[in-house]
N, C-alpha and C positions, 0 to 999 in steps of 0.2 A: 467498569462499563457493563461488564455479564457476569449477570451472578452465578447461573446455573450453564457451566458449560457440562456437553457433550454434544452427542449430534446432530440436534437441530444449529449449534454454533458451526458445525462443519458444514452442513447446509446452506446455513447460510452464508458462507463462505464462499462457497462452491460457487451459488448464486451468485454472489457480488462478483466473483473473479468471470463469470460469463457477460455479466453486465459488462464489465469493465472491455472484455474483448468485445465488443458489437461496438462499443463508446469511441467514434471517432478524435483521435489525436489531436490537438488545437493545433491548426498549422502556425501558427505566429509563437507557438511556444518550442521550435524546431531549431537546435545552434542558439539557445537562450538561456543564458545563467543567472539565475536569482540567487542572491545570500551568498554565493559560490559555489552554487550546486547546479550542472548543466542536469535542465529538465528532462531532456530526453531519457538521460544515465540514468537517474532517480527512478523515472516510471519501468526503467527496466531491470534496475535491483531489484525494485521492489515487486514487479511481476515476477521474475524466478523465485523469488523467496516464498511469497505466498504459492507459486504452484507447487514449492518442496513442501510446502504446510500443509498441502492439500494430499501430501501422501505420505506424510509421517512426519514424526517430528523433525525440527530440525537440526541439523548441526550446530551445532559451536560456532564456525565461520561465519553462516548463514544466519543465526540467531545474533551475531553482533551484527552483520551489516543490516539485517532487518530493523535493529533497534537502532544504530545511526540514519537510517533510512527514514524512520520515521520522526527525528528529532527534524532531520534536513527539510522534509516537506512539509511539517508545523512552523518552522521558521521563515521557510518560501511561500506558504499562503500567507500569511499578513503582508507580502507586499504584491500579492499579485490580484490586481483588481483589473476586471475586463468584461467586454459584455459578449462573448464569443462562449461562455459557457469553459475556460479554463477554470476561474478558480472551483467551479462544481466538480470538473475531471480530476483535480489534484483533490478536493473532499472527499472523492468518494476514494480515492488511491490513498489516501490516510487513513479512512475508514477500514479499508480492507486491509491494509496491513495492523492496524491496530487489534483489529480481530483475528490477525496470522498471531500475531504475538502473545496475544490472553490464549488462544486456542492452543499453538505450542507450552505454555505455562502450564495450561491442564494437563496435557498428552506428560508432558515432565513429573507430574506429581504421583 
């Protein structure tokens, strides 16, 4: 996905993790389990994960649940179609953990 990480990828990381806090929560996706993954849980692994990326690498623990985190929410967008603007909330909460994950991969090397 990035070829050339350093800090403009933390940057834009940064960035996307602020978008993500102003990005109101789909109410209809509140106590709602797609694939068997409650949505709520999902967007809040994956928000602590990406904010421990945001200040260093991560742990071990953290670096598995981020990478089941992001298996869980590629398999919960193919069935979530809606016009409320979820399946773009859960895009961009893929996105942003995708690049928690390439971004911790660099920090590791």
């Amino acid at each position: 996905m990035i070829a050339n990480m350093g800090e403009s990828e933390l940057e834009r990381l940064s960035r996307m993790w602020e978008e993500h806090l102003r990005a109101p929560f789909p109410p209809h996706m509140r106590g709602r389990e797609i694939e068997g993954e409650d949505m709520v849980l999902l967007d809040a692994d994956i928000a602590g994960c990406v904010v421990s990326s945001l200040s260093g690498p991560l742990d071990e623990k953290r670096r598995k649940i981020l990478l089941v985190c992001l298996a869980a929410v590629e398999k919960a967008l193919r069935s979530i179609d809606d016009d409320d603007g979820a399946s773009e909330y859960y895009k961009h909460l893929r996105d942003m953990a995708a690049l928690a994950v390439e971004l911790d991969n660099a920090k590791a090397r």
